[in-house]
Each structure stands twice: as C-alpha cells, then as structure tokens.
N, C-alpha and C positions, 0 to 999 in steps of 0.2 A: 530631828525626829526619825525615829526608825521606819524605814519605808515597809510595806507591805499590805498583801492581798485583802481584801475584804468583802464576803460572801455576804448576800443579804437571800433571803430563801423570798420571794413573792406568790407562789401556788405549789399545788404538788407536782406540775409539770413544768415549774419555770423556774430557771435562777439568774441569779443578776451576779455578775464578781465586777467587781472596779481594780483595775489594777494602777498603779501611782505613777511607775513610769512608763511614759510614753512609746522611748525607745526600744525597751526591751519586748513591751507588747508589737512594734510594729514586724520585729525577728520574727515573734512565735507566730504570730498570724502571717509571715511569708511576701514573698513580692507578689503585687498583686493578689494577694490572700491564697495563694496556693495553699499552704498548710491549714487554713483555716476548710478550704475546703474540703482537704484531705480526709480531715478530722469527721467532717457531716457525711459523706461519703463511706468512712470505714466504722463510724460508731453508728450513725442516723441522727433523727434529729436535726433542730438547725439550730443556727449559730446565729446573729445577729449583733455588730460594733457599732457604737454609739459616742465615738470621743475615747474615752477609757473606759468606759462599762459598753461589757460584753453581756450579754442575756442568752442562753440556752435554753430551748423547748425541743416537748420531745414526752416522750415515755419515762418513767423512772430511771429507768435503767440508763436511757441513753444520757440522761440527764447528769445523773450522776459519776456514768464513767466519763464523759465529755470533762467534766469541772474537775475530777480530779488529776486527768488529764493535762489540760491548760494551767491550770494552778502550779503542778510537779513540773513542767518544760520552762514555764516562765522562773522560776525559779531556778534551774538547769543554767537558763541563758544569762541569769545573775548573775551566774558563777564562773564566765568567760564561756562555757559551752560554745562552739559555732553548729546550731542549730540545720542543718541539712533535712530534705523531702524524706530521704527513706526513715532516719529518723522518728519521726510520725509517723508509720506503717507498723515499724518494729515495737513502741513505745504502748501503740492501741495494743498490738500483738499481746504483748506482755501482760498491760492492764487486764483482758480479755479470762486471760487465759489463769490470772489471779490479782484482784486487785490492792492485797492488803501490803504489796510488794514497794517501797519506796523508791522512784525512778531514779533520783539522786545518786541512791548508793549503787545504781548499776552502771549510769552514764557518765557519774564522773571519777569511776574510778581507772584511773588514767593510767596508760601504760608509757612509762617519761622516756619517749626519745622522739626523736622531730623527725617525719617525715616528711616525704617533697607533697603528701597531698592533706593529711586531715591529723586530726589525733585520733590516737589508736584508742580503745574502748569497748568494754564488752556492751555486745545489743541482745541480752538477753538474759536470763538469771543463770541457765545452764552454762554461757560464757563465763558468767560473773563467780559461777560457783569454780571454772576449770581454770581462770586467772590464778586464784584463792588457793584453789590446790596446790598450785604448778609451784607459788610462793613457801607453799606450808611439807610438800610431800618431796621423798624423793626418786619419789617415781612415780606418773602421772600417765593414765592408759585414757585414750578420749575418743570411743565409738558412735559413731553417728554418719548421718548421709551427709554426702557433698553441701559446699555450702555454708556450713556451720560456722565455720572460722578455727575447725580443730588445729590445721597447720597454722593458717597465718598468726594467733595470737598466741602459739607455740613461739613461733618464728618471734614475733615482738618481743616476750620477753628475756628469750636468749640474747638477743640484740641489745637490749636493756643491761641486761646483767654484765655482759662483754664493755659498755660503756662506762660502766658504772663502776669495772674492775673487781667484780663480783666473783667469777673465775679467769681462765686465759683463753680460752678456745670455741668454737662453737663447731658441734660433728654431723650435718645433715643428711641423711640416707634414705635410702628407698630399695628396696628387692625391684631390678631387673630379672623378670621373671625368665623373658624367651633367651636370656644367655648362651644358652646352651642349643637353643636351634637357632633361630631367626635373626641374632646379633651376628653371626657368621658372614652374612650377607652383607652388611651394611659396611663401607667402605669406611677405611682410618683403621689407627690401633685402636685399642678396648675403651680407651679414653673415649673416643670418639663417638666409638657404638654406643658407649651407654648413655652421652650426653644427653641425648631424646629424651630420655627416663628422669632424668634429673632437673629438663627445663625449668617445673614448677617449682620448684626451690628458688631456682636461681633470679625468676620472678617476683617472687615473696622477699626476697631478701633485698633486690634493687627497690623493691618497691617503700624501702624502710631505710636505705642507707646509701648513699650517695654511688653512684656506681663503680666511678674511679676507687672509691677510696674502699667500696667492696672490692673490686680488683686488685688489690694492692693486698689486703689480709687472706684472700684467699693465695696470692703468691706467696706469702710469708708461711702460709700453715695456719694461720689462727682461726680463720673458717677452712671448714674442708666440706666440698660437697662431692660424696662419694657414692657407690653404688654397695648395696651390704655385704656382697661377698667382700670385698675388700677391710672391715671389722673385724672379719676373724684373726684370733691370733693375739688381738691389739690390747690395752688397757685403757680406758678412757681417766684419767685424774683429772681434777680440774678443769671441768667440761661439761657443757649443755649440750649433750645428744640427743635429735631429735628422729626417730624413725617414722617415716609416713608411708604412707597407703601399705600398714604392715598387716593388711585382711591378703595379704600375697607372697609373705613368706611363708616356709613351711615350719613344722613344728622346732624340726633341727635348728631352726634360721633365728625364732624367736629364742630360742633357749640361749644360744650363740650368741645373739646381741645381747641379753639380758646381763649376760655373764661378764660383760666387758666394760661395767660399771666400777670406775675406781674410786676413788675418796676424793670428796669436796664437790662431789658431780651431780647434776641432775641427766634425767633420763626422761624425753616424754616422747609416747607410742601412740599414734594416731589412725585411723582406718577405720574405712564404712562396709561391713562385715555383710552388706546385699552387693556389691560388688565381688566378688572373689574372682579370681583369671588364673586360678592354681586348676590342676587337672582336676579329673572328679576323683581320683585317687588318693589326692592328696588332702590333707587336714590341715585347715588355716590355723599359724598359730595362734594368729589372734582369737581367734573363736575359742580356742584350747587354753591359754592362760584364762580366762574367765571363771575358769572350773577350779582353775589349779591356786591364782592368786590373790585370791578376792578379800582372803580373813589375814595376811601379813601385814601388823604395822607398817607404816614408811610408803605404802602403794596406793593410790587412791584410785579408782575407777570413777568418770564420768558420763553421762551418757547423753547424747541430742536425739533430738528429733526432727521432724521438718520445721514445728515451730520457730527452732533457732535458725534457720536459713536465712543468709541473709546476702543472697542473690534476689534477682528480681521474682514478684511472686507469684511467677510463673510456674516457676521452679518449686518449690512449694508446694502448687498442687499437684504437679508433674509424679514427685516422690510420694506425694499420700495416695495418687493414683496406682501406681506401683503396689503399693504397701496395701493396698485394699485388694489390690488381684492377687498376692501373695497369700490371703489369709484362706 
C-alpha cells in the first residue's frame, strides 16, 4: 500500500497529521527534537508527538503554516533529502514569505556533483529561479547582498558542467581594484599580489572539488583563476566564465569582460551593488549594464535580497539594518 500523510482537522486551532513512517518522522523532527523546536520557535504555536501523530495548536495561521510545513520536509526526507537545522530556518523563510510555493521543487533540485560536505541546492526561490537561469540563459547577471549564494551556486554549476563534459574549461575572475596603488607594496610578482583578491574563489571551488585534483586542472589550464585585467584581449569558447564582486569594475572593465564571450560558453556576473570600493568618480559597471541590458534575449537578470541569505540570521538583519538607514 502506498504510504502517505494523513491530515485529520479536530478544531479551528488544532490539527492532527499521522504520518506512517516512523523513521523518516524522527529526521524531521531532529535529535532530540531540535527541528521540531525550531519550527515552534520561528512559526509559533506548539507542536506536540504522540507515536506518529503529531497535533499542532496555535492561531490559524500558525497552524496552518506549521502543517504545511512538516508535511513538504517529511516528504523532502522521502526523497533521500539529508535534512540539516538551517534548513528549517530557510524553509519557514520561504513558506512566510509565500506559501503557495512547493518546497520540493526548491530543495530538491540538486546540483549533481559530490562534495566533501552536503549536496548542493538552492534555499530559496530566488536561488531556485538563478539555478534555472544559469541552465536556460547565456548569460546570467545575479545582484544581491552577501550571503545569497550568488558565487557559490555559480561556482557548482560550472563545476557540474566541466564534470559532466558540458564545456572544457572554467574562467573565474574578480577586478583587483587597488592594482594600480596598493598591490605595489605587497611582496612576490603580480601573481602573488593579486592572490588575496582571488582567495574566495579558491575557497568555493575546494569547497566542491577535491583539492589535489582541483590543483591538478588549475595546473593544466582547465580552471583558471585570474584577476580581470588579465581577460583582456582573450576569447572565452567553450567556457563557464564566472565574474564576481563585478559592483567594482569600472564601466570599460564590464564592457571588456562582456566582449570575451565566445561560442558554446556561458558567462555569469555576480556582485552586491551596496558595496562598491570604485572611487566616487568612477561608475560601477554593474550598476550601468542594468540600464543598458535588461530588454536583450539570451541575458537574464536576477535579483536577492536578504531573505535569501543564507549565512547565520544574524546577518540577515545586519543587511536589512543597513538597508533601512539607506532609505
């Protein structure tokens, strides 16, 4: 018999769900109920287990976001999901913030390549929409505050593709802005200077791919992490270019990379446009193609906010604190 949920309504502030199997309930509900308490804590309301029926009381509202809630994750963890705390933070997030959204098609749309920690997946609908892009366009521009996931699930699915034998290369860059003053100082050749600038790449990229064996393509040429002055000139064919924190090139810089899009290639351009570290002279490109590239087939713009943040949510309020002294 086919297993599944079963909702029984008992009042207008109370619901009952039985769920069949045991195991997959004791996941959702966490070690020692951590997730279950997560859930009463960030919806309201309580939660109460009873064998396999669980009972929810509460206000409508909480009532109802709680159940469909727990119903969408148990169902997640059917499907191999490994269930994680922030998970349930990000998940209410979502529900909160619209709930006719199906969790499913956000959580388990997987990005196939094995990491040393978790599977890759978007935690949020604006992820889930810039995944979707990044597959569909070829050329994908993703503005938002730190946090988002705009590089790293750039970075997955280049890494994916390069697996997959989709193209042969992967091009990661960044505008080293102080080049021209402040890399003078800094001891080694240019290589060396600009390393600093390029750590968080090389981060994101260990963090998905064995490190030797990332060391080994970046010695062959098949990844190259560079700093952008180094683009010019170049043709990108057959390549997953990825430009981050590009709120710090200048306009010449963005035209420049733009141009160096060859055939069979994707291109995607990342940066949170409340940050800028260009003089006050100068005009972020980023900010500038928004005006210029918005109506071209083939381009897609995405946009975050703090809601997709998915650092600790501290951070969170930190950025909507900013963003309210801003207005």
């Amino acid at each position: 018999m086919k297993k599944k949920i079963v909702a029984q309504t008992a009042n207008n502030n109370s619901l009952k769900l039985h769920f069949e199997e045991n195991d997959i309930l004791k996941v959702l509900l966490g070690e020692q109920d951590i997730h279950l308490k997560t859930i009463e804590k960030k919806v309201g309301g309580h939660i109460h287990v009873r064998g396999n029926q669980v009972t929810i009381s509460g206000d409508e509202a909480e009532v109802n976001l709680s159940a469909k809630l727990m119903t969408e994750l148990y169902e997640i963890i059917k499907k191999g999901y490994p269930l994680y705390s922030g998970d349930i933070d990000l998940a209410v997030r979502i529900l909160k913030n619209n709930q006719s959204i199906n969790l499913k098609e956000v959580f388990l749309d997987t990005i196939p390549i094995a990491t040393k920690k978790k599977i890759i997946s978007p935690k949020s609908l604006n992820q889930k929409k810039y995944i979707d892009a990044i597959r569909t366009h070829d050329i994908v521009i993703a503005i938002g505050p730190a946090g988002t996931g705009k590089t790293y699930l750039a970075m997955a699915m280049a890494v994916a593709s390069l697996m997959n034998k989709e193209l042969e290369r992967i091009i990661l860059t960044r505008p080293a802005i102080e080049a021209g003053e402040k890399l003078g100082f800094l001891p080694g050749d240019m290589i060396e200077k600009v390393n600093p600038y390029l750590r968080p790449l090389y981060d994101a990229l260990h963090d998905m791919m064995d490190y030797e064996k990332a060391s080994r393509l970046i010695q062959r040429g098949i990844i190259e992490v560079a700093p952008l002055a180094f683009m010019r000139g170049r043709t990108l064919n057959n390549s997953f270019a990825i430009l981050d924190e590009a709120q710090n090139t200048t306009s010449e810089q963005m035209k420049m990379f733009l141009t160096r899009r060859g055939f069979d290639s994707k291109v995607v351009i990342t940066g949170d446009i409340t940050q800028i570290d260009l003089p006050p002279e100068k005009t972020s490109g980023l900010i500038e193609i928004q005006g210029i590239l918005q109506s071209i087939p083939g381009i897609r713009f995405v946009y975050f906010s703090s809601i997709d943040v998915v650092r600790h949510p501290l951070v969170q309020k930190i950025i909507d604190a900013y963003s309210d002294k801003q207005k």
